[in-house]
C-alpha positions, 0 to 999 in steps of 0.5 A: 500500500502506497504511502499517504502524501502530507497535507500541506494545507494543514502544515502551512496552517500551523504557525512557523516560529520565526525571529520575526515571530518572537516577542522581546521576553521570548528573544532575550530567553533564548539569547541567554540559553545559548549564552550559558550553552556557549559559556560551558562549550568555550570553558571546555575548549580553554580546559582542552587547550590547556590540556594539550600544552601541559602534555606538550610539555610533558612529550618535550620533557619526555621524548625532547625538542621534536618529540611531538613533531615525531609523534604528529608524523606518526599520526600523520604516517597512519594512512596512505595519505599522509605516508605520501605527504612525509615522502613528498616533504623528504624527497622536496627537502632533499632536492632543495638541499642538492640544490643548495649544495649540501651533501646528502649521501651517495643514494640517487632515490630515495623511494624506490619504486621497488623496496628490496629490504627483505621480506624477513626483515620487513616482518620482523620491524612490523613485528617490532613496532606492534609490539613495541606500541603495545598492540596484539600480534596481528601477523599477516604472513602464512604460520609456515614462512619464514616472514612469520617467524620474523615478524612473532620474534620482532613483536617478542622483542617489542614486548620485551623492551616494553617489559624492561624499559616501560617501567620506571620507579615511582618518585619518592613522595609518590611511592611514600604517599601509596604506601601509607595510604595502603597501609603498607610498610614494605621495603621492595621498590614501588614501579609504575608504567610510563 
């Protein structure tokens, strides 16, 4: 059965709301209901903003002067698209450099077309990076090629480092102060993950 089409004499016979519509009482209400709105939308915004500088500082702390413009590429470096952009900047950078004058190696490309690192090498550094980033080994290769093995020992590694180097000791007053709220007087060192 066929849909029934909306009257539209009984819908234009309903009064529309409009600015011009509105009394001075009803304006100034609605005015400051998106007043108090925008008031808690850019309390947020100002809050968020500070939260990033304050992490900024921390990452320049942590990972130095470039450490946010390394994390900015590898965010960037997550698609295709943005792979492209690094490698057209690289590739811009090296030929402003040759054409300054500056030396910059005896490699004549710097993205080949054809990448000849070994396929076991290429698995293992995929390996390492998820493992390192914490993520669950998501192996693409075939269980009985060797790129397999590579790429289960280079996540093991990942792990590892990230076992050994990701854990650091608590500041003083941080590991006194879980202590005595927990109530425990142990002499063994307190750890957290960084």
């Amino acid at each position: 059965m066929p849909r029934k089409k909306p009257d539209t004499a009984a819908s234009s016979s309903k009064p529309s709301t409009t600015l011009e519509g509105l009394s001075d009482d009803q304006r100034y209400s609605l005015v400051e209901q998106h007043k108090q709105k925008y008031e808690r939308l850019i309390a947020a915004k100002l809050a968020a903003n500070k939260a990033v500088l304050d992490f900024g500082k921390i990452i320049k702390a942590d990972l130095g002067q470039h450490g946010l413009a390394e994390i900015k590429a590898v965010i960037e470096g997550g698609t295709t698209e943005g792979e492209a952009a690094i490698k057209a900047r690289i590739e811009r950078d090296a030929r402003v450099l040759r054409w300054l004058g500056v030396p910059i190696g005896t490699q004549m490309d710097i993205f080949p077309d054809d990448d000849r690192t070994p396929l076991t090498e290429r698995a293992f550094n995929e390996g390492k990076r998820q493992g390192l980033a914490g993520e669950s080994c998501s192996n693409p290769h075939h269980h009985t090629t060797e790129a397999h093995r590579s790429h289960n020992e280079g996540w093991q590694e990942g792990q590892k480092t990230m076992a050994t180097k990701g854990f650091s000791k608590l500041e003083p007053e941080v590991a006194a102060d879980i202590k005595k709220s927990a109530g425990i007087g142990s002499s063994r060192p307190s750890y957290q993950v960084q």
